[in-house]
FIKEVEX-165990 format. One record per atom (N, C-alpha, C): x, y, z. Coordinates in steps of 0.1 Angstrom, whole numbers, padded with zeros to 4 digits, always signed. Layout:
XYZ;...
//
This chain:
+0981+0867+0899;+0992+0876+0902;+0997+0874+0916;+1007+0869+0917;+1014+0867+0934;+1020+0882+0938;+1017+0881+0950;+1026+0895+0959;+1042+0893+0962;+1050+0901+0965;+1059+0898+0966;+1065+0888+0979;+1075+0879+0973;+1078+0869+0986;+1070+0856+0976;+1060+0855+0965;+1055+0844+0963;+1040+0842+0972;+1035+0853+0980;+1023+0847+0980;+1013+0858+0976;+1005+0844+0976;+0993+0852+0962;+0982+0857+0972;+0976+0868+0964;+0970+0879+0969;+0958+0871+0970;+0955+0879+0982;+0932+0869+0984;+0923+0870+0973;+0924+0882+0967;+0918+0879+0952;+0921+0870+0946;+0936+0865+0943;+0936+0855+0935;+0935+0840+0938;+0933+0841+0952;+0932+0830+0962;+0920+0825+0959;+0907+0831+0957;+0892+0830+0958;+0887+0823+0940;+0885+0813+0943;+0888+0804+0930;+0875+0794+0932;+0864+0796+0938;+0852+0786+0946;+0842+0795+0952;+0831+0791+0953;+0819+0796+0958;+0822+0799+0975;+0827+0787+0977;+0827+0783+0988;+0840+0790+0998;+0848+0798+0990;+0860+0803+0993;+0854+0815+1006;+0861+0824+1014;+0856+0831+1019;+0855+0847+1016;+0845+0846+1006;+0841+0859+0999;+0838+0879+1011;+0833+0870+1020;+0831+0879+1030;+0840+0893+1032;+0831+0905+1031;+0840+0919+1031;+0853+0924+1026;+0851+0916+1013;+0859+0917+1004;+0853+0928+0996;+0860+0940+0993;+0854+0954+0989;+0854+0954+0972;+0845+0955+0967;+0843+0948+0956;+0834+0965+0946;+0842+0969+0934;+0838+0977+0924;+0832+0973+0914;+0817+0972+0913;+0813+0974+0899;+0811+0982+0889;+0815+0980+0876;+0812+0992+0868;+0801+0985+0857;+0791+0995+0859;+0775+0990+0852;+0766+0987+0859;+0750+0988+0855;+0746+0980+0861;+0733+0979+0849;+0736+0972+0838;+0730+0968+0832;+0725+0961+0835;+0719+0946+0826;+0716+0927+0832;+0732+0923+0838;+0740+0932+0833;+0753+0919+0832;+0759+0923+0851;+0760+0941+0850;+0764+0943+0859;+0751+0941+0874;+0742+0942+0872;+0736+0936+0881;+0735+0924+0888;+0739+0914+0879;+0741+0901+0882;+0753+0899+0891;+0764+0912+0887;+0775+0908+0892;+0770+0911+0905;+0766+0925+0913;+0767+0930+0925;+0758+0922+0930;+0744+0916+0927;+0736+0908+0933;+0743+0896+0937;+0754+0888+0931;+0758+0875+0936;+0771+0876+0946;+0779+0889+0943;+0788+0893+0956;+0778+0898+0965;+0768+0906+0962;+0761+0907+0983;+0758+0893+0985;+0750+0886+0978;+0747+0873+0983;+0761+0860+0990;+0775+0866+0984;+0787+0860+0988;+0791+0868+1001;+0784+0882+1008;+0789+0889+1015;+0800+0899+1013;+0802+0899+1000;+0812+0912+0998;+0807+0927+0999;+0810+0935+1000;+0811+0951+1002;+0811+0954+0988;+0796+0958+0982;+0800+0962+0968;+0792+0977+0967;+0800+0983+0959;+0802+0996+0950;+0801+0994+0936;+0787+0999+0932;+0782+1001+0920;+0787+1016+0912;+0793+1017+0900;+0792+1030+0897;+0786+1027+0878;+0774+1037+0879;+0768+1038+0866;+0761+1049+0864;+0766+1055+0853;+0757+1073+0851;+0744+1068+0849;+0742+1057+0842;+0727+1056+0834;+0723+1042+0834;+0711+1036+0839;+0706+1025+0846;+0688+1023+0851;+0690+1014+0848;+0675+1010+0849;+0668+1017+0862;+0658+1024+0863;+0655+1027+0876;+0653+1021+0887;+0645+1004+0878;+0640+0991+0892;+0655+0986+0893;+0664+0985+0887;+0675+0978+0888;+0681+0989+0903;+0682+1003+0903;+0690+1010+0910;+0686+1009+0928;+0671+1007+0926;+0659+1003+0938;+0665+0987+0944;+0664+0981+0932;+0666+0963+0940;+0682+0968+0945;+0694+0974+0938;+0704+0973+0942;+0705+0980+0957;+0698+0987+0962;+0696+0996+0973;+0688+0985+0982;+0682+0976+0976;+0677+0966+0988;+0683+0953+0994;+0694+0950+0981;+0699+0940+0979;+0713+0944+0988;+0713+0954+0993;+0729+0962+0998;+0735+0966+0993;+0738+0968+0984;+0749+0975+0975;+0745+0990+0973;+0756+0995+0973;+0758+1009+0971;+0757+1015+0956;+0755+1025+0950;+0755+1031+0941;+0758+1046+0935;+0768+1049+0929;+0776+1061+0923;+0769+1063+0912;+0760+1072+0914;+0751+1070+0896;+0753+1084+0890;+0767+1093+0888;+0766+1108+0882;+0777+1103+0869;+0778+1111+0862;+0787+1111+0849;+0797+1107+0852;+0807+1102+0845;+0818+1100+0851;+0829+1110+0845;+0838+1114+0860;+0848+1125+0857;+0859+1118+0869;+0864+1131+0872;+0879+1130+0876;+0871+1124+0889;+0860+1133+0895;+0858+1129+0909;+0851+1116+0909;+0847+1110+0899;+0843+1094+0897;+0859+1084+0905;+0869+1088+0898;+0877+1078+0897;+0887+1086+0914;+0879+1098+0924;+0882+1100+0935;+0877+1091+0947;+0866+1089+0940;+0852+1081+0951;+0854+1060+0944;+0862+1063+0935;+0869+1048+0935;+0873+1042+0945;+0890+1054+0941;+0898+1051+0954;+0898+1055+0967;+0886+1063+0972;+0883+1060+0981;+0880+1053+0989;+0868+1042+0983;+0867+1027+0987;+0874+1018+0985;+0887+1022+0981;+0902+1009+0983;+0896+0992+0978;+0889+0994+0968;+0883+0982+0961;+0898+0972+0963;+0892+0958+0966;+0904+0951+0962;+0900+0945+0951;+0891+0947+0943;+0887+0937+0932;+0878+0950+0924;+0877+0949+0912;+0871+0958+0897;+0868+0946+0889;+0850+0945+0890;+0845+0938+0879;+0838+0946+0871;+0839+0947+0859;+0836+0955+0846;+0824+0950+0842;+0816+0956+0832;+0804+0949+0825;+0814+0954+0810;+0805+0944+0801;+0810+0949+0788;+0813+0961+0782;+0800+0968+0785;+0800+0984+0780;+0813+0994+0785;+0822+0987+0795;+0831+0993+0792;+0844+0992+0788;+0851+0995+0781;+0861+0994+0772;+0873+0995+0774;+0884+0989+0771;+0899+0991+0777;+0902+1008+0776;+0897+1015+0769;+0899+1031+0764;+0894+1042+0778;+0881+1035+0789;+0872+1039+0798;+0884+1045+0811;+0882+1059+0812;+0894+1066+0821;+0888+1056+0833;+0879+1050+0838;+0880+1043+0847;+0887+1031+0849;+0887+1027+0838;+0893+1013+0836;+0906+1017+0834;+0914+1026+0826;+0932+1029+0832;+0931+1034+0841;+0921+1042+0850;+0930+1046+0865;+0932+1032+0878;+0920+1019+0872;+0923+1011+0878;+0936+1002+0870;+0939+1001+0863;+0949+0994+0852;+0965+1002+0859;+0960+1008+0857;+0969+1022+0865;+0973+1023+0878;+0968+1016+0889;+0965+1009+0902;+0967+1000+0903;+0969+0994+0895;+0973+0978+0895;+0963+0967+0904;+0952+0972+0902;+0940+0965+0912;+0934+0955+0903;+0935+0943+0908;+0930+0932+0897;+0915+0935+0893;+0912+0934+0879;+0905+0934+0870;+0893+0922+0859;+0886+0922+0865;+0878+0910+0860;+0863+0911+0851;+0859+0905+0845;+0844+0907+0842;+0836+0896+0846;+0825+0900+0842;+0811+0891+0849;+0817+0873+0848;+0827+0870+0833;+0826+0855+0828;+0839+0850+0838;+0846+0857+0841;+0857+0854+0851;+0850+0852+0861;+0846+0860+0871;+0836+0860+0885;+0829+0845+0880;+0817+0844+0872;+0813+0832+0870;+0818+0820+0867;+0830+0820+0864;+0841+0803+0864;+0843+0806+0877;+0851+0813+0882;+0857+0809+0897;+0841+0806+0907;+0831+0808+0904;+0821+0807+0917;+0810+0793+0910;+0817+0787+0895;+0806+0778+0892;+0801+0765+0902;+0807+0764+0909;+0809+0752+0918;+0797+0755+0933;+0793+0765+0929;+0779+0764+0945;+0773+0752+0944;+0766+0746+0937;+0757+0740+0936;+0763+0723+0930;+0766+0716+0943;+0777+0703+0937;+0784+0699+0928;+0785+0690+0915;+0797+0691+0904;+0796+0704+0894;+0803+0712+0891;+0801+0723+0883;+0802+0718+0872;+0791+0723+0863;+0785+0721+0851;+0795+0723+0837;+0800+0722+0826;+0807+0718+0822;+0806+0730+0815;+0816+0735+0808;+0812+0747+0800;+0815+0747+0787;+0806+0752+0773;+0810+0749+0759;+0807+0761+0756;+0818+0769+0749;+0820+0783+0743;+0818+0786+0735;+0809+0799+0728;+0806+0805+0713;+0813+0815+0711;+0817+0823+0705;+0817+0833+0701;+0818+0836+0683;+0818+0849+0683;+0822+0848+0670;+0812+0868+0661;+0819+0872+0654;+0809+0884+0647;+0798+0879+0642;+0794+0865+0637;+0780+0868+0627;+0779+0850+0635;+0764+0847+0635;+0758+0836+0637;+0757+0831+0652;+0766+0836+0661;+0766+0831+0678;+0757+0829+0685;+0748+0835+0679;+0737+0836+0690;+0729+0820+0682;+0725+0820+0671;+0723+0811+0667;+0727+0793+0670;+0739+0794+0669;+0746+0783+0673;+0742+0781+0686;+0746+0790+0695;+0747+0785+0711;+0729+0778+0714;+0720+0785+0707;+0703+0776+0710;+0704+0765+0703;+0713+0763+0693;+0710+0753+0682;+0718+0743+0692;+0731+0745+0696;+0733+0735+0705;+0728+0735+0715;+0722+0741+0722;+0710+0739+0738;+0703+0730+0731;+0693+0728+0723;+0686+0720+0721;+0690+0708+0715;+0704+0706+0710;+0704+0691+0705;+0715+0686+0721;+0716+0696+0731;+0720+0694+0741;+0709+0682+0749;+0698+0689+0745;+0687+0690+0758;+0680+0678+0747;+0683+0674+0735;+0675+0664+0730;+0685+0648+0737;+0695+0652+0737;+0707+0641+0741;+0705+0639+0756;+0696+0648+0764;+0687+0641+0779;+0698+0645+0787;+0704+0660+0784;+0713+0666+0796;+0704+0678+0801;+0711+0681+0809;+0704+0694+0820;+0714+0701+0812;+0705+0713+0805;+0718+0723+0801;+0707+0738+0795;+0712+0747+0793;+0708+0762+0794;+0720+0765+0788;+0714+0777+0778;+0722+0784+0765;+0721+0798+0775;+0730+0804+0779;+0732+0816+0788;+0742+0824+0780;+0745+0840+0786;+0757+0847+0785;+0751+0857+0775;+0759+0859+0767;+0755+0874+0759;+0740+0876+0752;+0735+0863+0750;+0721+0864+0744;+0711+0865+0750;+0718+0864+0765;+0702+0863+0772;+0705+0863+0789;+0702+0855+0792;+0702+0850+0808;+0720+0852+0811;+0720+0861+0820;+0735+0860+0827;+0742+0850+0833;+0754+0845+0832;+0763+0835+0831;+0758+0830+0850;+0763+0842+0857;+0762+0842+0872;+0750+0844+0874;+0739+0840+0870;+0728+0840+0874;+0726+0820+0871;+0731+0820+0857;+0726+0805+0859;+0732+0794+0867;+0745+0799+0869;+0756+0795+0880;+0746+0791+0895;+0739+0802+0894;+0733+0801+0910;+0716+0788+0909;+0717+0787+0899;+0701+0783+0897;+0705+0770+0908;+0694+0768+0916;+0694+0754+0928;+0695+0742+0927;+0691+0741+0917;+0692+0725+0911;+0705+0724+0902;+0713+0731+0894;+0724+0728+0887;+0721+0727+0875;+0732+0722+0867;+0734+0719+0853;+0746+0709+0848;+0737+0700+0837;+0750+0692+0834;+0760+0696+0823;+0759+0708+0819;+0766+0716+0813;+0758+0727+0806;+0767+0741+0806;+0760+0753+0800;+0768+0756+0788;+0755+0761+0779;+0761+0763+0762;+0762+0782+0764;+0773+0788+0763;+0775+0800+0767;+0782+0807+0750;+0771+0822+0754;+0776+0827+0742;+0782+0843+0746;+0797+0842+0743;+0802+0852+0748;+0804+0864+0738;+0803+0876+0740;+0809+0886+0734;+0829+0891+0737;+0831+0896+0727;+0843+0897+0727;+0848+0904+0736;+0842+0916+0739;+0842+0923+0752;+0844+0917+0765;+0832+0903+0768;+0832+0897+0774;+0847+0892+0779;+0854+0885+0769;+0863+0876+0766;+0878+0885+0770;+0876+0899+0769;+0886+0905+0771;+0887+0907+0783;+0882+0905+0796;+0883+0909+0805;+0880+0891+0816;+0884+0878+0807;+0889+0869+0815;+0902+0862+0818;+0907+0854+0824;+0923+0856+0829;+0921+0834+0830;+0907+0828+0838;+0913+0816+0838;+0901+0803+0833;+0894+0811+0826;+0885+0801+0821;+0894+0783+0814;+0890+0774+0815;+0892+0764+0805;+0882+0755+0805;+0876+0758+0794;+0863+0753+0787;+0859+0740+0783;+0849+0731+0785;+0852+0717+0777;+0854+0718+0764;+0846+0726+0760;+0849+0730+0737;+0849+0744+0738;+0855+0745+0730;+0854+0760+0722;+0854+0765+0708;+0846+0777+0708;+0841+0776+0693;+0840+0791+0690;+0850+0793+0675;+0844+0807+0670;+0837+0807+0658;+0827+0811+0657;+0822+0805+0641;+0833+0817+0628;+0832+0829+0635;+0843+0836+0623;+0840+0850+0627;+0856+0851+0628;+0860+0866+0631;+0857+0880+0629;+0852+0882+0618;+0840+0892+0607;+0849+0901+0615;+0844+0914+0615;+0851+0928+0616;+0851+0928+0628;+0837+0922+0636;+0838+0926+0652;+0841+0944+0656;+0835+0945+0674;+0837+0956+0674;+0850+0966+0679;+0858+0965+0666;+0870+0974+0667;+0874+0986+0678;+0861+0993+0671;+0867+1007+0679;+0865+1008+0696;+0855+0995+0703;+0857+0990+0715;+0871+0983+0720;+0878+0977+0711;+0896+0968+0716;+0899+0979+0711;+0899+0990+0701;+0910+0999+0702;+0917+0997+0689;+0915+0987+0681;+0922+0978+0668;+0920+0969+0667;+0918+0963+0652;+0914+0951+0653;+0926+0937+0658;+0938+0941+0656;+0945+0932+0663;+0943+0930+0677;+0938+0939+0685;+0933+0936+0700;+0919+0928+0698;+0910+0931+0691;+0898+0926+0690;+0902+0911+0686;+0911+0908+0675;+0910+0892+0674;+0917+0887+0689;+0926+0896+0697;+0935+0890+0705;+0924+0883+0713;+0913+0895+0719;+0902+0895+0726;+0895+0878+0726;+0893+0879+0707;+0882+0869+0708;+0888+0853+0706;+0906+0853+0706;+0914+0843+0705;+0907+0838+0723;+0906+0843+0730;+0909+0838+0740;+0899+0826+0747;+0887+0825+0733;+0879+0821+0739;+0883+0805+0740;+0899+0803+0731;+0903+0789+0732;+0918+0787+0742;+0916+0795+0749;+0922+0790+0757;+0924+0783+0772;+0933+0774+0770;+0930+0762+0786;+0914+0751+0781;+0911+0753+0767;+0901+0743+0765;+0909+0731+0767;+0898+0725+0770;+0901+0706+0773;+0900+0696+0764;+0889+0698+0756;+0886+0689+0747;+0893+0692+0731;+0883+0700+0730;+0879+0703+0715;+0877+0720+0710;+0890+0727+0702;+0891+0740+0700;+0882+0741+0683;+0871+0743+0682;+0864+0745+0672;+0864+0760+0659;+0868+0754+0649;+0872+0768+0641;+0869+0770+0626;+0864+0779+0622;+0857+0776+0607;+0869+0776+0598;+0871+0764+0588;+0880+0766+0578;+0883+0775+0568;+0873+0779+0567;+0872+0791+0555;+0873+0808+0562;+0879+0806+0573;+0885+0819+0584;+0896+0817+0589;+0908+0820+0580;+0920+0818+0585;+0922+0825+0597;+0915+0834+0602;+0917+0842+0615;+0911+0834+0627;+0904+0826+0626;+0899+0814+0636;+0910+0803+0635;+0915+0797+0623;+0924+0790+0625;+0939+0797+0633;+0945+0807+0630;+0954+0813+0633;+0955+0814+0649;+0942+0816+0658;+0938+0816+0667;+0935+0803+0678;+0935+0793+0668;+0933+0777+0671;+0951+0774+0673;+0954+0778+0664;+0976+0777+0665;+0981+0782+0672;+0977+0795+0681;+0982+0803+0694;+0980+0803+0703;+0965+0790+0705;+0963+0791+0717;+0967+0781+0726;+0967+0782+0738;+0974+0770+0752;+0964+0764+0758;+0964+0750+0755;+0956+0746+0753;+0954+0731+0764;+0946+0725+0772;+0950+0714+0779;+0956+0701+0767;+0967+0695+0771;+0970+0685+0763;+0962+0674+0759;+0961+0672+0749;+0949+0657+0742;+0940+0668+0738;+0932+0679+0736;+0926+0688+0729;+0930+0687+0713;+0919+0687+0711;+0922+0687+0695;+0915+0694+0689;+0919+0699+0674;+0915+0713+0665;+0904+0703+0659;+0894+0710+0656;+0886+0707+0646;+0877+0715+0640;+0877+0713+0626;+0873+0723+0618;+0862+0721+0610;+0853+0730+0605;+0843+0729+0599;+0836+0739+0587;+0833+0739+0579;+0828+0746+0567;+0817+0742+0560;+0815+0749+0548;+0804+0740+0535;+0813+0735+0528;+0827+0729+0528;+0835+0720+0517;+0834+0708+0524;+0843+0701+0516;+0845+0685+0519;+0854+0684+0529;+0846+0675+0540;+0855+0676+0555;+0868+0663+0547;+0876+0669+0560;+0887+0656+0558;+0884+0651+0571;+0894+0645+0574;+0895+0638+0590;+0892+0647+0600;+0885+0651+0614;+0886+0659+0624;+0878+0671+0618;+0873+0670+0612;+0863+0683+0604;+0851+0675+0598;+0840+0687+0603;+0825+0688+0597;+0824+0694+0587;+0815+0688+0578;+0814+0696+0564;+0800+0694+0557;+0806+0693+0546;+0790+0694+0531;+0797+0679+0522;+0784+0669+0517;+0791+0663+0510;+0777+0662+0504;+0776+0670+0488;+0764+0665+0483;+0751+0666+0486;+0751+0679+0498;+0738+0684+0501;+0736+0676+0515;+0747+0669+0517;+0747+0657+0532;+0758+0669+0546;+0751+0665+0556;+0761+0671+0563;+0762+0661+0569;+0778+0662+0575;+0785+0649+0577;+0797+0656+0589;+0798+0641+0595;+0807+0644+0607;+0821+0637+0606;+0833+0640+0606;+0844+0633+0601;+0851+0634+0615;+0850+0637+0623;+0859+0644+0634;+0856+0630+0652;+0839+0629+0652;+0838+0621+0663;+0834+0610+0660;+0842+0601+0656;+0839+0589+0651;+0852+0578+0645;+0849+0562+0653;+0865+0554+0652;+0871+0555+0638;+0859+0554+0628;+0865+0551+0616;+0864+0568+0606;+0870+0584+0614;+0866+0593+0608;+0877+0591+0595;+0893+0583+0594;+0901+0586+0586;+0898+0576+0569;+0883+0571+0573;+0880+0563+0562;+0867+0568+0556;+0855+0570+0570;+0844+0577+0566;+0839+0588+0573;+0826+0591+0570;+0818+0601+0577;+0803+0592+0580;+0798+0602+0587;+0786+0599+0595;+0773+0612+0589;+0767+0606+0588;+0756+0617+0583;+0747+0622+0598;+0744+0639+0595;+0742+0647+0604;+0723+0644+0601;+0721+0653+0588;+0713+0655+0581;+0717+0659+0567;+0704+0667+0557;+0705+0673+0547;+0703+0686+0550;+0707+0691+0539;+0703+0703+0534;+0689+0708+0531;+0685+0695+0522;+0670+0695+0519;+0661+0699+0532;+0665+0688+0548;+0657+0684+0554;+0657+0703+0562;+0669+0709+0560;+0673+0718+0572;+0662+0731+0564;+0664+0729+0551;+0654+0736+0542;+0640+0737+0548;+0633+0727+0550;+0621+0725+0556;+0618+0727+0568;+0628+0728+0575;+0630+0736+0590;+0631+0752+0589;+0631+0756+0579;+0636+0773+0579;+0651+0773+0580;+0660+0764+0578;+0675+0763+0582;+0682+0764+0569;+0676+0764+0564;+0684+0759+0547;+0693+0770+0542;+0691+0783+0548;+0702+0795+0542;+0717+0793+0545;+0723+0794+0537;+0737+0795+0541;+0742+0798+0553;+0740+0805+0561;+0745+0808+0576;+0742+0798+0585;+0730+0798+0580;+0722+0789+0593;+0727+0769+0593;+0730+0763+0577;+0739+0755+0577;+0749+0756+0584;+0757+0765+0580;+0773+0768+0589;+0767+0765+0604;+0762+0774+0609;+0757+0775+0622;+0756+0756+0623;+0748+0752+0618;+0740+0740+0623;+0755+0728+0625;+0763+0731+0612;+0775+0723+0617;+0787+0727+0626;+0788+0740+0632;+0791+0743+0641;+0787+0739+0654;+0773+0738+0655;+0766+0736+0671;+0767+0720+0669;+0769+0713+0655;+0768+0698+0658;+0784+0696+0663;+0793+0703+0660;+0804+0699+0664;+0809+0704+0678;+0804+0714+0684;+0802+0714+0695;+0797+0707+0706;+0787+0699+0701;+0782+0689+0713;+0785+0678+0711;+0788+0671+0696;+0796+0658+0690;+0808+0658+0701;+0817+0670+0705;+0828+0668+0714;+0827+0668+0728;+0815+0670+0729;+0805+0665+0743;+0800+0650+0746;+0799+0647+0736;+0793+0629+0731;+0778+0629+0732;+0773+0640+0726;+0760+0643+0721;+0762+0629+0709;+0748+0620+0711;+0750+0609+0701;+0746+0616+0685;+0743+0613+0675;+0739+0618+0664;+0724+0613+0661;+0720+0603+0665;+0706+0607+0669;+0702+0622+0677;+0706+0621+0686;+0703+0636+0695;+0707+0645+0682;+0710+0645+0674;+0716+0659+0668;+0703+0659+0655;+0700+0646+0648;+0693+0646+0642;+0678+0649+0647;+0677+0644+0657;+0661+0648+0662;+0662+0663+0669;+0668+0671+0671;+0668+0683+0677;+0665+0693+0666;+0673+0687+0651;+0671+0694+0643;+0658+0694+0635;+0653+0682+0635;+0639+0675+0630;+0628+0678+0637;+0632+0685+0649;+0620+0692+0658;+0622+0709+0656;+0626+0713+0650;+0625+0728+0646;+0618+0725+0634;+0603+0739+0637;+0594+0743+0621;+0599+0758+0623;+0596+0757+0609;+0597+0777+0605;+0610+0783+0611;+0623+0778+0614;+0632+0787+0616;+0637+0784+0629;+0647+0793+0627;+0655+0794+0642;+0654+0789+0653;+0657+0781+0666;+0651+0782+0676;+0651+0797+0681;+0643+0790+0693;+0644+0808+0700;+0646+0811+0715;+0656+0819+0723;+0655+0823+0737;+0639+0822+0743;+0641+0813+0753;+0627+0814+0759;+0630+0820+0775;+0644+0825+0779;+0647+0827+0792;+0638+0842+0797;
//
């Protein structure tokens, strides 16, 4: 958002780690994992932060008192949103738990005070730690959490530095800060999440399928799909969408997109060109490959995913989802086959 005259406001200026974060008066609301993370990496940037949460971990409320940050921990009422503006925040980062409906969130909306969540803060600061790590998106109502490990590990079989982060586990801005880096993070967002970012653009993105999601959080479900449309926008490569969910496709059509990005789609039918699919119990890749408008490439089976604990219908979908995810990464298909050939008994699992 520019100020008047055309120039842009220091919030919207701060686009880098390296930017000058310093005594920039900064609101959090939460302090769950997500909102913790936030206020711990603005003290560590030097900002002036203001925590406000009725209900909160006790060690969390202790480190934040050590770590400098301030804390508003009573119910929230009228005099909540007095002791806001009192601190003349130039910046409101939200945690999920609260909701576009949250009288805190319209008295700032209401103020016109820019508005951000943990996944915004974490694009604009990816860059501490030399080339910033590449980013590949999940979301989706049913299977996300699934996919985003399934691709960590055929990530990490293909001999990249990479960490499955965000809504399942380890916070986005935490992994951001790790010392050594990453050569890309497999991030699984919630829709919530998604609602409250402005300039992500992702190397892939991916929804496995729309399902009902949580409505009465957007308010409607037309805000909720608006929400979780967003997770394809300004992607670079590859906007990933289940065929058999016209509400993912619909969302693949509306979104703005970097140029040379391409749709590709996936189900249990017969892929055509640019789509993963089922052929005869074979999973197959039609999408990253010279000759996809003649053939396919085999992933694995059915059979084999059977013997992994993978064999249920979801978990298929899932497995050709996370392979098309990192396929648009140039995960080889070796790496995809031995990542999956190294799961017994089921699912991978968060070890963060």
């Amino acid at each position: 958002m520019a100020e008047a005259g055309g120039m842009e406001s220091r919030v919207e200026s701060l686009r880098s780690w390296h930017d000058d974060w310093r005594g920039l008066r900064v609101a959090v609301l939460g302090l769950g994992v997500t909102g913790f993370s936030v206020a711990d990496t603005l003290v560590e940037l030097g900002a002036e932060v203001l925590v406000f949460s009725p209900s909160h971990d006790a060690r969390r409320a202790e480190l934040l008192q050590v770590i400098g940050a301030r804390l508003i921990d009573r119910v929230f009422d009228d005099a909540s949103a007095d002791e806001l503006f009192d601190f003349e925040p130039e910046l409101v980062v939200a945690s999920p738990g609260f909701s576009p409906q949250h009288p805190l969130i319209r008295h700032v909306e209401e103020a016109g005070i820019p508005l951000w969540g943990d996944i915004e803060l974490a694009w604009r600061l990816r860059d501490k730690v030399g080339k910033p790590a590449d980013w590949l998106l999940v979301t989706g109502a049913g299977g996300a959490a699934e996919t985003t490990l399934l691709a960590e590990a055929m990530l990490l079989e293909g001999g990249l530095r990479t960490l499955a982060c965000g809504n399942l586990g380890i916070p986005v801005l935490d992994a951001i800060r790790d010392p050594v880096g990453w050569d890309v993070l497999t991030i699984e967002l919630s829709s919530a999440q998604l609602h409250y970012t402005r300039s992500l653009s992702a190397w892939s993105s991916l929804c496995i399928e729309a399902g009902s999601g949580p409505v009465d959080w957007h308010g409607s479900r037309g805000e909720y799909l608006a929400a979780t449309a967003r997770v394809y926008e300004n992607s670079r490569v590859a906007c990933i969408y289940n065929r058999s969910d016209a509400d993912t496709l619909a969302m693949v059509e509306g979104a703005n997109v970097v140029e040379g990005c391409r749709a590709i789609g996936f189900d249990l039918g017969t892929p055509g060109p640019s789509d993963l699919g089922l052929v005869d119990g074979i999973l197959v890749d039609r999408a990253f490959h010279d000759d996809r408008l003649a053939s396919a490439i085999e992933l694995t089976t059915v059979e084999k995913l059977t013997e992994s604990g993978l064999g249920d219908r979801g978990s298929v979908v899932n497995v050709l989802a996370a392979s098309a995810l990192v396929r648009s990464y140039g995960v080889p298909v070796v790496a995809v086959h031995g990542a999956l050939s190294s799961i017994r008994g089921g699912r991978p699992t968060f070890e963060g």
